[in-house]
C-alpha positions in Angstrom: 0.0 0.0 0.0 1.1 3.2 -0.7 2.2 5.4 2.5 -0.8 7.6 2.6 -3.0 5.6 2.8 -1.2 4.0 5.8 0.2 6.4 7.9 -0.8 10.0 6.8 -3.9 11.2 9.2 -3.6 14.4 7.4 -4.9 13.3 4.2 -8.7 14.4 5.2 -8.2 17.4 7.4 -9.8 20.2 5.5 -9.7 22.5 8.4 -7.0 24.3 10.1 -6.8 25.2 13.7 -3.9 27.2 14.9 -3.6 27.5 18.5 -2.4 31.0 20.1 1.6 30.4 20.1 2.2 26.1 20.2 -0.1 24.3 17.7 -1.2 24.1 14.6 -3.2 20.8 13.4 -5.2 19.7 10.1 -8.8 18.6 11.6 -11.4 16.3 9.8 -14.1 17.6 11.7 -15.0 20.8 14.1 -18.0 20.6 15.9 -19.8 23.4 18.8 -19.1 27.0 16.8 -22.0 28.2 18.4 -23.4 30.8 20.7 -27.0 30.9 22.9 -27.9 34.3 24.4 -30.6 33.9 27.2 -33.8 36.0 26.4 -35.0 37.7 30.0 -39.0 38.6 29.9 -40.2 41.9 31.9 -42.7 44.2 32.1 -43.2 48.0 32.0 -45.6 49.3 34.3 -48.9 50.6 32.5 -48.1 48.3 29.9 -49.4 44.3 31.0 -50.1 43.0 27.7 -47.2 41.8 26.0 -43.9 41.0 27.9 -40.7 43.1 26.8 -38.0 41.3 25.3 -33.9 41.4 26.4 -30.9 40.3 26.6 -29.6 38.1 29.3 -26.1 36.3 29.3 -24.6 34.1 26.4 -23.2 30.5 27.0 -21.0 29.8 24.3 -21.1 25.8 23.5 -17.6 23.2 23.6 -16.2 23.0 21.3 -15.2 19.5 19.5 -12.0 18.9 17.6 -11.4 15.8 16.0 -8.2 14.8 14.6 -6.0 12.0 12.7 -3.7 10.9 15.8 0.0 12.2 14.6 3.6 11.1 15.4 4.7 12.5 18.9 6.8 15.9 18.4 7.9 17.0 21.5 10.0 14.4 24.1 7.5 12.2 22.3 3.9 13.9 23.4 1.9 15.9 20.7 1.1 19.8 21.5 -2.4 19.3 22.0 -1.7 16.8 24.9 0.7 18.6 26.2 -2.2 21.5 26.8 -4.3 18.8 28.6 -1.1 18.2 30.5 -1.0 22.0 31.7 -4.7 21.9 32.6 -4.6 18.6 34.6 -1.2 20.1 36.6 -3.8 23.6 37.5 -6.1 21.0 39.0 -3.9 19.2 40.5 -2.1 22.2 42.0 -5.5 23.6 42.9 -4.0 26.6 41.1 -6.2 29.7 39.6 -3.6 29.8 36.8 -4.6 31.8 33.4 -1.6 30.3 31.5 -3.8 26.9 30.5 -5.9 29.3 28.5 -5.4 29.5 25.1 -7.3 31.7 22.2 -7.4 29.7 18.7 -8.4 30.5 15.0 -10.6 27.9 12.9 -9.8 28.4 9.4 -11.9 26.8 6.8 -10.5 27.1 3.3 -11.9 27.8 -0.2 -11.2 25.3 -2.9 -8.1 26.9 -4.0 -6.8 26.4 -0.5 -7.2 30.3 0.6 -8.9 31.2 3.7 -12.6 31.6 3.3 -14.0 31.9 6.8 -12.0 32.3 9.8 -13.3 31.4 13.4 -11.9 33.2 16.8 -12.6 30.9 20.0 -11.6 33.1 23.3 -9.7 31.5 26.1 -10.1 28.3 25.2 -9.3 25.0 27.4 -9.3 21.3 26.7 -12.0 19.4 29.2 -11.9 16.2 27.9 -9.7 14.1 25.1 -10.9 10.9 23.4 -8.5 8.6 21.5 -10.2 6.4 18.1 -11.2 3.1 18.9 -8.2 0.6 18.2 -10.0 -2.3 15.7 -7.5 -4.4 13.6 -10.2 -5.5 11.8 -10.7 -1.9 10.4 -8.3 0.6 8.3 -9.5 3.6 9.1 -7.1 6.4 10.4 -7.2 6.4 14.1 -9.1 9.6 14.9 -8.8 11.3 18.5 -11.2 13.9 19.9 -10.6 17.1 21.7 -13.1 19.0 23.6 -12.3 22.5 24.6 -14.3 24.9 27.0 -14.0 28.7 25.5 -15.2 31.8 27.0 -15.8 33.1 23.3 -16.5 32.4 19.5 -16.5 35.4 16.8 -16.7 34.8 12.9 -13.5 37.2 11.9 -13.5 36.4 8.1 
C-alpha cells in the first residue's frame, strides 16, 4: 500500500486550527461553533399586555476537535496533549492559573486552499480528550477527539 494511505492522518483534514503560540493541526471535523444568548422577559408598568424582550447572558457551546492521531513531536507527546497536560497540573495544584488558557483561530478554506472563513474561540481549554477506537479489523485512520471549553466564539472572516 502506498504510504498515505497508511500512515498520513492528514490526508482528510480540510480544516486548520492554529492555537495561540504552540499548535497548529489539520482537523477532519469541528464541531460546537455556536453561541446561545438567554432571552429575559419583563414588564413596564402601565403596559401588561405583552412582555418586553432582552438580553440576558450568552453561553457559548464546547467545542469538538477531532483529529487524525500524529507522530509525537515533542519528548514524544503531541502539543495538544501537552495542553491537557498544563490543565490537569492547575487542578492538581489547585491553582487559579490563566496560563492553561489558550485563544485559537478555525480556518476553513476555499477550494483553492485560501482562507474563506475564519473562526476566533476566546480563552479556550481542553476538558476532555478521546482517543479512536483501536480495531485491527478496520483501516481507518485512528481519529482522536478534543473538547475544549472557551469563553468566546466570533466569525473574523
Amino acid at each position: 500500500m502506498p504510504r498515505s494511505s497508511i500512515e498520513d492522518p492528514l490526508k482528510n483534514s480540510n480544516f486548520l486550527v492554529e492555537v495561540d503560540g504552540f499548535a497548529k493541526a489539520g482537523c477532519t471535523e469541528v464541531t460546537g461553533l455556536s453561541r446561545k444568548t438567554e432571552v429575559i422577559k419583563y414588564r413596564e408598568g402601565g403596559d401588561n399586555a405583552q412582555p418586553r424582550l432582552s438580553a440576558g447572558t450568552t453561553d457559548f457551546d464546547p467545542i469538538v476537535i477531532k483529529r487524525g492521531i500524529l507522530p509525537a513531536t515533542q519528548n514524544g507527546v503531541d502539543d495538544f496533549r501537552l495542553w491537557l497536560q498544563q490543565v490537569h497540573n492547575v487542578q492538581a495544584v489547585r491553582a487559579q492559573s490563566k496560563d492553561y488558557r489558550r485563544d485559537l483561530d478555525i480556518r476553513v478554506p476555499n477550494r483553492d486552499g485560501s482562507t474563506g472563513a475564519l473562526y476566533r474561540i476566546y480563552n479556550a481549554w481542553p476538558s476532555d480528550w478521546k482517543g479512536g477506537d483501536l480495531n485491527a479489523m478496520n483501516n481507518d485512520t485512528w481519529i482522536e477527539e478534543l473538547t475544549l471549553q472557551n469563553e468566546g466564539v466570533e466569525r473574523v472572516l
